[in-house]
ZAMARGU-4260 file (C-alpha; in steps of 0.2 Angstrom, whole numbers, plus 5000, padded with zeros to 4 digits):
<rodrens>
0) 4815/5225/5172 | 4822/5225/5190 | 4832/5242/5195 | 4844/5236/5208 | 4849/5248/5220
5) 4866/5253/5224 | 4872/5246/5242 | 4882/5262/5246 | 4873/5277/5251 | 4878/5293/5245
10) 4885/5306/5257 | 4885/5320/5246 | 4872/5329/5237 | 4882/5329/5223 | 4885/5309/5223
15) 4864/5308/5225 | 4861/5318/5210 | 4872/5309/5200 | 4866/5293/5205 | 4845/5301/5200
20) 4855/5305/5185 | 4861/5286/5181 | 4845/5278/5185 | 4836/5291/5175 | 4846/5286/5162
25) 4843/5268/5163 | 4826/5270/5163 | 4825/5281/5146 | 4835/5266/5139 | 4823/5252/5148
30) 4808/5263/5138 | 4818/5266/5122 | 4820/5244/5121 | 4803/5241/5126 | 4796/5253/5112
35) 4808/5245/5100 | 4803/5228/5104 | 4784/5232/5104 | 4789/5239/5086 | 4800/5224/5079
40) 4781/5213/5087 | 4771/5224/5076 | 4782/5222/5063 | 4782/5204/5063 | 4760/5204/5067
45) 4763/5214/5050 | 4773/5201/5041 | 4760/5186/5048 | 4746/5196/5043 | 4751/5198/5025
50) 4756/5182/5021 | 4745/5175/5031 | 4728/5185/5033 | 4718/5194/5021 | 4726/5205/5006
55) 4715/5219/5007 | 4721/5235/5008 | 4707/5244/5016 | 4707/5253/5030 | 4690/5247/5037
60) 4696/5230/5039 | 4705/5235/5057 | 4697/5226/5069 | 4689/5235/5084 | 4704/5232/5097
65) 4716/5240/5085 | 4704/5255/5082 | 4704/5259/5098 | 4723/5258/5100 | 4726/5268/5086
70) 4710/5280/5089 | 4718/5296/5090 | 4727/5294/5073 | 4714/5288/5064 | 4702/5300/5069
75) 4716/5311/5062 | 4715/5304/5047 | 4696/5303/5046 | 4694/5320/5049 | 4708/5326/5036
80) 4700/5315/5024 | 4682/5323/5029 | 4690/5339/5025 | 4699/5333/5007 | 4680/5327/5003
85) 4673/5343/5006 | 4687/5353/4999 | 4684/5341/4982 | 4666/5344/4982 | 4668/5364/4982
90) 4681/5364/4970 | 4669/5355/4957 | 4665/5360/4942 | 4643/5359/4937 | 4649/5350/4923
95) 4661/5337/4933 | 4647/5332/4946 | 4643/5316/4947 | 4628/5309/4956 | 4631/5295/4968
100) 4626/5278/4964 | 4609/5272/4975 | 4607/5255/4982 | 4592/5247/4975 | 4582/5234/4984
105) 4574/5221/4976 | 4573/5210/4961 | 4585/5213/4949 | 4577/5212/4930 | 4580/5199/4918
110) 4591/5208/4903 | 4581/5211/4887 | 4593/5201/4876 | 4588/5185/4884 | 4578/5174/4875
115) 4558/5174/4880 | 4548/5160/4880 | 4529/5164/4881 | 4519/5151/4893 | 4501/5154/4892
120) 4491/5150/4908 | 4471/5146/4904 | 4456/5144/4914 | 4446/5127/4911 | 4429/5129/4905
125) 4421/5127/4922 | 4432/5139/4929 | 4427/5153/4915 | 4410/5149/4918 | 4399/5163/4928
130) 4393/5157/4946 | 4382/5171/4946 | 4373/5168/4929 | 4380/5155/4922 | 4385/5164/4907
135) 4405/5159/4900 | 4416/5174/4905 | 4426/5185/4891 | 4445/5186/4892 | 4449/5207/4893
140) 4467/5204/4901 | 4483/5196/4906 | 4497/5199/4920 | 4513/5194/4916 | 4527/5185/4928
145) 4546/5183/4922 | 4555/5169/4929 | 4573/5167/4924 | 4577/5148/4919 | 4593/5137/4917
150) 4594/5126/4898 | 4609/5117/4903 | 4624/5114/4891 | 4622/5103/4874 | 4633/5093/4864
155) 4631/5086/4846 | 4639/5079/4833 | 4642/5087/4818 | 4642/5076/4802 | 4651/5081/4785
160) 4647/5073/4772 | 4656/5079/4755 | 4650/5072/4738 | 4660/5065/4727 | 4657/5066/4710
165) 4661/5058/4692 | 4660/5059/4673 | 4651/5044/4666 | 4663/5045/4650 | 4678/5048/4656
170) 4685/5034/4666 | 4694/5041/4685 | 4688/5059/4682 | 4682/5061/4700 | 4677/5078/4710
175) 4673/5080/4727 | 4666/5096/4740 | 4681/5103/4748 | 4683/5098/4767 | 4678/5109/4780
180) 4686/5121/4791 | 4694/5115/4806 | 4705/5122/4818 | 4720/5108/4815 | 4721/5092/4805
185) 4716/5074/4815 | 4705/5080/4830 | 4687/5076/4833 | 4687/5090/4843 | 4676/5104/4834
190) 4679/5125/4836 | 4666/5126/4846 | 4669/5112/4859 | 4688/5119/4860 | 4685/5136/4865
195) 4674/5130/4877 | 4687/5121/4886 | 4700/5135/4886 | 4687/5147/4891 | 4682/5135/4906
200) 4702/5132/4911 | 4709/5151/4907 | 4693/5163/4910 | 4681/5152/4921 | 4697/5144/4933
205) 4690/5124/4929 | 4706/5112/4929 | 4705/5100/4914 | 4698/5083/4930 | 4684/5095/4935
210) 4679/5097/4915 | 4682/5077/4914 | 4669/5074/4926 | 4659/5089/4917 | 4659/5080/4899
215) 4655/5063/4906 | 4637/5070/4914 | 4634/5072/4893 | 4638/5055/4893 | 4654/5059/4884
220) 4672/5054/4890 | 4686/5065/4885 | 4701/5061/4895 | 4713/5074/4904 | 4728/5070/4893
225) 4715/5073/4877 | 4712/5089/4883 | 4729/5094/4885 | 4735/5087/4870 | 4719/5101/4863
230) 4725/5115/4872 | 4743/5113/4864 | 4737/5112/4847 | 4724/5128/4850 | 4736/5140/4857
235) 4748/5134/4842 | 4733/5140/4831 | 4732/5155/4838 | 4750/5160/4843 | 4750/5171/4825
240) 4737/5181/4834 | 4748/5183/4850 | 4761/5188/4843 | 4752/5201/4834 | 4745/5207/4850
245) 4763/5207/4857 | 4769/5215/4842 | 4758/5230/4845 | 4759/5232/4864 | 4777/5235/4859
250) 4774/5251/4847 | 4768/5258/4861 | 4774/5273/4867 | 4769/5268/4886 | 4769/5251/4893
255) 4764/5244/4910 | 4774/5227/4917 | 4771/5217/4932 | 4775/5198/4934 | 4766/5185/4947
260) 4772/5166/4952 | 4765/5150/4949 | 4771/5132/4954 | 4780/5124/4941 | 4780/5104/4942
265) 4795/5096/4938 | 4805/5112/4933 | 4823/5113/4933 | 4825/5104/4949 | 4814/5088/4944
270) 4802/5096/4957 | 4791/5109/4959 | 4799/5124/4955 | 4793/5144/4958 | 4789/5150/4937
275) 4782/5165/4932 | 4768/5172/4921 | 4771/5191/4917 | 4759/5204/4912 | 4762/5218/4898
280) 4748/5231/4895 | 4746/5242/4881 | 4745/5260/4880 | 4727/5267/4872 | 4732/5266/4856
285) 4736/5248/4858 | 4723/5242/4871 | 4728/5224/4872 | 4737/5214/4888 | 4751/5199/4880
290) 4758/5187/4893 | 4776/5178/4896 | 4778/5163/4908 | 4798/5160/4912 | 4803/5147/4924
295) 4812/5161/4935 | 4811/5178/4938 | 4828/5183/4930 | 4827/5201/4924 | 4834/5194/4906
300) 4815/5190/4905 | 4809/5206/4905 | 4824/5213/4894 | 4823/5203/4881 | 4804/5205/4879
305) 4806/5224/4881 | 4823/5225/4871 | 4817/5235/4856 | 4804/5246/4867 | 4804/5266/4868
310) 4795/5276/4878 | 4788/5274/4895 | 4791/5259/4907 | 4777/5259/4921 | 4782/5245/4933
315) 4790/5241/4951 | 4807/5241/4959 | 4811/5226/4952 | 4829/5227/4950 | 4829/5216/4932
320) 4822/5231/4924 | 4838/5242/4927 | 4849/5236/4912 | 4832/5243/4902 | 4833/5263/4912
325) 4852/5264/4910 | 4852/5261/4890 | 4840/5275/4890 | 4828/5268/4878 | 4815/5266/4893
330) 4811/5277/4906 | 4805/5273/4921 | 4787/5278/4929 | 4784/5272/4947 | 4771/5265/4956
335) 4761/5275/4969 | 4750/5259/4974 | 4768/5248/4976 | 4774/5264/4987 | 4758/5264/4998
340) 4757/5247/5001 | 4773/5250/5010 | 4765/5261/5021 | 4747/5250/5022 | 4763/5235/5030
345) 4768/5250/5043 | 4752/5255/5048 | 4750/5243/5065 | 4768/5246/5072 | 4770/5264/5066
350) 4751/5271/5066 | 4754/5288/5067 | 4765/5294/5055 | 4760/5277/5042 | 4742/5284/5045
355) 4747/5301/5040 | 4758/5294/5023 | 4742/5286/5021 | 4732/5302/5021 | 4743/5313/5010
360) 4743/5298/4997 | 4724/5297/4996 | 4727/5316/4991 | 4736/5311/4976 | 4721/5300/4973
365) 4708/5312/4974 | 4716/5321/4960 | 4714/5307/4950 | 4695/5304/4954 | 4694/5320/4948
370) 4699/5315/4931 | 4690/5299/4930 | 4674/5308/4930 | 4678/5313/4911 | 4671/5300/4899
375) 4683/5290/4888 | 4677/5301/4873 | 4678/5316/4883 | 4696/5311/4891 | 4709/5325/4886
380) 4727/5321/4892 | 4732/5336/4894 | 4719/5343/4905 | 4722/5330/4914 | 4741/5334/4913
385) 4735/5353/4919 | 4725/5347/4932 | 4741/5336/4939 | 4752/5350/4938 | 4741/5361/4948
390) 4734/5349/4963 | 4745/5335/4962 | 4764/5342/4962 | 4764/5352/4978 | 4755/5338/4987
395) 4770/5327/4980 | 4782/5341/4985 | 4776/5340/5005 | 4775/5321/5004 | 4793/5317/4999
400) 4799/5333/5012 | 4789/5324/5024 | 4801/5309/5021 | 4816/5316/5020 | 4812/5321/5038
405) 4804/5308/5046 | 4818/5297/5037 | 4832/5307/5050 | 4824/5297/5068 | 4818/5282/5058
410) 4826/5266/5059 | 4831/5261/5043 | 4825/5241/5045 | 4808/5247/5053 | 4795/5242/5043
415) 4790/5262/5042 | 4810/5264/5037 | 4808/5252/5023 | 4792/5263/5016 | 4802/5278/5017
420) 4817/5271/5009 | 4808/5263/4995 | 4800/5278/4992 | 4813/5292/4993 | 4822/5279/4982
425) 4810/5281/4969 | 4806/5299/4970 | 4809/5303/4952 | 4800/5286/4943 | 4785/5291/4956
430) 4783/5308/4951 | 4787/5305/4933 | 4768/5303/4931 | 4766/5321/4931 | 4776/5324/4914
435) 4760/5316/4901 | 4743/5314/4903 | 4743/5297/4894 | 4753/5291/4911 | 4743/5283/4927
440) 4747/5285/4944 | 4749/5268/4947 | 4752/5249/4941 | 4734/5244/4944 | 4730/5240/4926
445) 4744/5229/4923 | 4739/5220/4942 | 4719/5218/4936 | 4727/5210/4923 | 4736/5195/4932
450) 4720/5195/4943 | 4713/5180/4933 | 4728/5169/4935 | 4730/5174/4953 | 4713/5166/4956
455) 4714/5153/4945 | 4731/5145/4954 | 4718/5143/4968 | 4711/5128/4956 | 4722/5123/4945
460) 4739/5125/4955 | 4752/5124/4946 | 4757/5125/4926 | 4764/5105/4924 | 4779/5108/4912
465) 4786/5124/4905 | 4776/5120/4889 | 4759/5118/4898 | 4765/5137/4904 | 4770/5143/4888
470) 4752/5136/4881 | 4744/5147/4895 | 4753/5162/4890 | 4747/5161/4873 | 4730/5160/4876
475) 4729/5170/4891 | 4736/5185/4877 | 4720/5181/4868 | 4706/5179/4880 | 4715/5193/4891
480) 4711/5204/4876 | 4695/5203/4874 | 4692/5205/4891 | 4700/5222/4890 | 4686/5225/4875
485) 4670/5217/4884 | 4670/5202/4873 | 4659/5187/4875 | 4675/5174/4875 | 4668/5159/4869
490) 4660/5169/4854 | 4679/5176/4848 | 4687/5161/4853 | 4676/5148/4843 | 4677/5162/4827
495) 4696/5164/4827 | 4697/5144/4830 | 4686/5143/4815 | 4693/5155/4804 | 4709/5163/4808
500) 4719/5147/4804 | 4711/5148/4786 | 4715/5166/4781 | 4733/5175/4775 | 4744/5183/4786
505) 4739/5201/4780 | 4723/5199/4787 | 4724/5194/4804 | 4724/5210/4811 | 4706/5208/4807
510) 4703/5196/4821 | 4711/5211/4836 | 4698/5210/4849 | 4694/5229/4845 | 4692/5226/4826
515) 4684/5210/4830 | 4670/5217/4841 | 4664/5231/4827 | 4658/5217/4817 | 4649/5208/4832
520) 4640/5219/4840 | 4632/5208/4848 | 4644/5197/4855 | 4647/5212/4869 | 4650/5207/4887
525) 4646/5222/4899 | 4657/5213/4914 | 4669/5223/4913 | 4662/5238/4919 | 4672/5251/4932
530) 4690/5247/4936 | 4692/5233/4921 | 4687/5246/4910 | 4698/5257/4916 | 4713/5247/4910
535) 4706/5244/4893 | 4708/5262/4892 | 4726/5263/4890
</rodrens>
């Protein structure tokens, strides 16, 4: 910008200083508008970035230009976090301590429960011969090797034959074996073969074209639409088992919500349409995950699956929950992860003071590392409560001060604003936490959970009627479960295919994922180990 002078000197000191005054002037507000542009820039690199770039949230993925813009406030927040480390470490109890994990190099060993088949490797006769004395040498050991190998995939045809029977005295009196079990009346398609096509679309992320080709290398065609047409009929099967799952989530005395889109093709507008699949996880004493696809995100979605719900609502600032709060049946737990994020967005236009939110939050983290040191039979909520009450509620008091502050010379569209708004907005859901042990910090359970479908969209991309979504729900409810649980899936699903649709009503509590795995011990996954676990925890 271009400072024109004025044409007429001034003749008085007076009229000189209060022409050093106007240009003075003019330049603070040249600076204030170029540092408000630079902000709404970094604001909008923000914005390209998220929807754009990579969704990680951590702060090692700034690239070496931006560290050395933003050096002195992240070596701020290094060495406060140095110091909350050390601070951590002194204040640890001997029993609480747990060794760090070591990289180990080398070849990983081939798990014991995989089946050995033994390949004995002689010497020919003239190779056991002596060349020394000619004499036949004597075995006196062996050194073993363990390759891992591939046996690729099967199919087979199962045959039933039922005999028929009859009197040789009295005329018609016939009697024949009772057929077998099958998962629905009319298909060709056996349990087996059907859980492993729902595994493969739900839990592996195959589209039903990419098993087509898959079943064709068998020499077997089983066309899309057939497949389809299966997965209907299974989650019809199994939808007395979702429910049930559903059913208990609700009893709950804490539930976690969060919701994720997928394309709907021809949706309500005879196109493809925005749906969504929402995610409802179970507090401990009901450690299952039950799923909902809707065509919209209306919040009568939400309110009609939670309508007879007590207890504790763990979930965003998604307005549709409201109508829930404001009854008083539900009350609302916030999301520290959702309120960081906000921050994480601020980081490259506001450095210093999102860096330093940033900071203060990972305190409220470290208390919870704390706690996650405890084994899940050692767990005690109200140590954990304790603990909270002592580390974590002043940390929380400074942080929402902070705010209230920094909220004053803030604009409120900024994207730091918006982080400060949404959070001061929340202050009582976010520190609501601190009333129960059983309570999390965060959402992170419920977002591990829609995990799977947000990688699987990447394949399949869109659910292709509001039926095909519905079918998804359902057996997303099931397989979800028994991932919470460390199940093998195609184990639990070929079993509760087999035999679920067979038994009484008053029994099907017996096929729960949790109930499920004591009587098939050795159907255990260990995938889920860590974070996933985590969630199966609540």
């Amino acid at each position: 910008m271009t400072m024109h002078a004025k044409n007429i000197t001034p003749a008085t000191l007076e009229e000189a200083l209060m022409c050093i005054a106007e240009r003075d002037e003019a330049i603070r507000e040249r600076d204030a508008t170029i540092v408000e542009r630079d902000r709404q820039l970094r604001d909008l690199l923000a914005k390209f970035r998220k929807q754009f770039g990579r969704s990680s949230e951590r702060m090692n993925t700034l690239s070496d230009a931006q560290l050395i813009l933003f050096k002195e406030a992240i070596d701020a927040e290094n060495a406060a976090s140095q110091k909350d480390t050390a601070e951590n470490d002194e204040a640890e109890t001997p029993g609480t301590h747990v060794k760090a994990h070591s990289r180990r190099n080398g070849r990983v060993a081939i798990p014991k429960h995989i089946p050995r088949e033994h390949v004995v490797h002689e010497l020919t006769p003239e190779e056991r011969t002596c060349p020394c004395c000619g004499k036949e040498r004597v075995h006196v050991s062996s050194e073993t090797t363990e390759v891992l190998e591939y046996v690729p995939a099967t199919m087979k045809a199962v045959v039933h034959e039922r005999c028929k029977y009859a009197c040789p005295e009295c005329c018609g009196n016939f009697a024949i074996a009772d057929p077998p079990n099958a998962p629905f009346d009319r298909s060709k398609a056996g349990p087996g073969l059907l859980a492993a096509v729902a595994v493969g679309k739900y839990a592996d992320h195959l589209p039903l074209y990419r098993q087509d080709g898959i079943f064709k290398r068998f020499g077997v065609n089983i066309p899309r639409s057939t497949q389809s047409d299966w997965m209907r009929r299974t989650a019809e099967a199994i939808d007395p088992l979702a429910g049930r799952i559903a059913e208990l989530i609700r009893e709950g005395e804490i539930i976690q919500t969060d919701d994720t889109p997928i394309k709907l093709r021809d949706g309500p507008r005879k196109g493809v349409s925005q749906a969504r699949f929402w995610s409802y996880v179970g507090d401990r004493p009901h450690p299952y995950v039950a799923y909902e696809f809707t065509p919209n995100r209306r919040g009568e979605h939400p309110r009609r699956w939670l309508a007879d719900c007590t207890g504790y609502l763990q979930c965003d600032a998604f307005t549709g929950y409201d109508a829930l709060f404001d009854a008083g049946d539900l009350v609302e737990v916030g999301c520290w992860a959702h309120a960081r994020r906000k921050f994480h967005d601020a980081r490259l236009s506001h450095p210093g003071r999102a860096l330093e939110m940033l900071r203060m939050i990972k305190g409220l983290y470290a208390v919870e590392r704390g706690e996650s040191r405890w084994s899940a039979e050692s767990f005690d909520p109200q140590r954990r409560k304790a603990l909270r009450a002592e580390r974590a509620a002043p940390l929380l008091d400074q942080i929402f001060e902070t705010l209230r502050t920094w909220k004053q010379d803030e604009l409120p569209k900024s994207s730091l604003g918006t982080a400060i708004t949404y959070t001061l907005n929340l202050e009582t859901a976010l520190g609501r936490y601190l009333e129960d042990g059983e309570l999390e910090i965060d959402n992170n359970g419920c977002e591990r959970s829609l995990r799977g479908i947000a990688l699987g969209r990447k394949n399949w991309l869109f659910a292709g009627s509001e039926q095909g979504g519905a079918t998804a729900a359902t057996i997303f409810t099931v397989l979800g479960s028994a991932r919470l649980h460390e199940i093998e899936p195609w184990a639990y699903l070929r079993d509760v295919l087999d035999r679920m649709p067979h038994v009484p009503m008053s029994q099907i509590d017996d096929f729960l994922p949790d109930r499920w795995k004591t009587e098939h011990p050795g159907a255990h996954l260990g995938l889920n180990r860590g974070r996933d676990a985590a969630a199966g925890r609540r």
